[in-house]
C-alpha positions as CSV (number, residue, x, y, z in Angstrom):
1,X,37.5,42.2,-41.0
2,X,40.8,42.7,-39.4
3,X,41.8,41.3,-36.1
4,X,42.3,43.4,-32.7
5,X,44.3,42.6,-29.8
6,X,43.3,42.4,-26.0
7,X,44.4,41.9,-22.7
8,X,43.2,39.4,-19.8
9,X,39.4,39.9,-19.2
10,X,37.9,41.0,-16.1
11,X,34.7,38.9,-14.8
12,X,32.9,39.6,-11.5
13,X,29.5,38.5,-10.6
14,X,26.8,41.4,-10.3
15,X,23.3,40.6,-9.3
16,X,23.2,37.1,-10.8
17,X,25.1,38.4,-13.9
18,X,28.8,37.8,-15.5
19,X,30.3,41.1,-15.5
20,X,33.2,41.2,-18.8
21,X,35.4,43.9,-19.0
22,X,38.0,43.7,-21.7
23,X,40.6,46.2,-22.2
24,X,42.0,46.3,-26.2
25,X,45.4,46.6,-27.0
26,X,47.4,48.5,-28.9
27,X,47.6,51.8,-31.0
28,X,44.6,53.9,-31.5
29,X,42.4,51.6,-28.9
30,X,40.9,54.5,-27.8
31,X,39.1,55.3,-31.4
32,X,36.9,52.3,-30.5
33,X,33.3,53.4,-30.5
34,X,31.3,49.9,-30.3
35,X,31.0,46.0,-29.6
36,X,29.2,43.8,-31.4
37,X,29.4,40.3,-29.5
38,X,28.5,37.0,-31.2
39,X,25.7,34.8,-29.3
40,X,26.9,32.5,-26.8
41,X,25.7,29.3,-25.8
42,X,24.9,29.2,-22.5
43,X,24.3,33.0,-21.7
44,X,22.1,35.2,-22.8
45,X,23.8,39.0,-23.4
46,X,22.5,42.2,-22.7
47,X,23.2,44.2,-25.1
48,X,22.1,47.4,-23.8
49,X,24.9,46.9,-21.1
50,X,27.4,47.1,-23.5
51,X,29.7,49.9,-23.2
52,X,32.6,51.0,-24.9
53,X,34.8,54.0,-23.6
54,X,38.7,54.7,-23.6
55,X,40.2,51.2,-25.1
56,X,38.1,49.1,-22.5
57,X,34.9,47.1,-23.5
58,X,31.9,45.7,-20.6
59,X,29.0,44.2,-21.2
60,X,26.7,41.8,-19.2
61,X,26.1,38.2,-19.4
62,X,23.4,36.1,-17.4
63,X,23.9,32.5,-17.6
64,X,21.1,30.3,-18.5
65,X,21.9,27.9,-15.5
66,X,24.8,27.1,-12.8
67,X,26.5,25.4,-14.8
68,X,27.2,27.6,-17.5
69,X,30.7,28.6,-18.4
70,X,32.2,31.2,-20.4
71,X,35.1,30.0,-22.1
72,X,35.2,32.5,-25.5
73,X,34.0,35.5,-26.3
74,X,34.1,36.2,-30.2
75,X,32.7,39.8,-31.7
76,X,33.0,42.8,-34.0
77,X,35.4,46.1,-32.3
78,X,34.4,49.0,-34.4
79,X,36.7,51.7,-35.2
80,X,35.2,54.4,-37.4
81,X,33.8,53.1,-40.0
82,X,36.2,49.8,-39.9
83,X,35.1,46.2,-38.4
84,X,37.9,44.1,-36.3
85,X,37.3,40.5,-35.1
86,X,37.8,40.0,-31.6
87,X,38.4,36.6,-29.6
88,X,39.4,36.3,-26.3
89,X,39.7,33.3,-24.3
90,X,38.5,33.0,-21.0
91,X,39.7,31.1,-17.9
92,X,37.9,29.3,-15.2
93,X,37.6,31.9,-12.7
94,X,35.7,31.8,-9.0
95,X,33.5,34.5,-10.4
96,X,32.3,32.0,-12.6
97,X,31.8,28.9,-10.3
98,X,30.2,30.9,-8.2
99,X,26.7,32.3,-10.0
């Protein structure tokens, strides 16, 4: 697989979940039909939140304890029929201190 860009993620805090939105970048973003996330550590993901519409990806995270921390989120951007690998780092934000 191929790499895709992003931009800066989004996180909020929703009823005890980590709210990601991720906008791609680039040509032809808005072809993107799905997300396949890899597992993370200290969250478990939702994958029927996971929505992909007009270049932007969101999906749902709940953290296994306080002290959990996104830092990376790694996954599979389909286009068509085509697979592109996705990483995007994440900073410390107060959405994420405060769960």
């Amino acid at each position: 697989a191929r790499n895709t860009v992003a931009g800066a993620p989004v996180l909020r805090t929703e009823d005890g979940q980590l709210v990601v939105t991720i906008p791609l970048d680039g040509p032809g973003v808005s072809g993107a039909t799905d997300f396949f996330p890899e597992p993370q550590e200290a969250f478990v993901i939702d994958h029927k939140s996971i929505a992909v519409a007009e270049g932007t990806i969101t999906l749902r995270l709940t953290p296994y304890d306080s002290a959990a921390r996104l830092k990376q989120l790694n996954g599979l951007v389909v286009y068509g029929k085509q697979g592109y690998r996705l990483s995007v780092y994440i900073r410390d934000t107060p959405e994420q201190i405060s769960h």
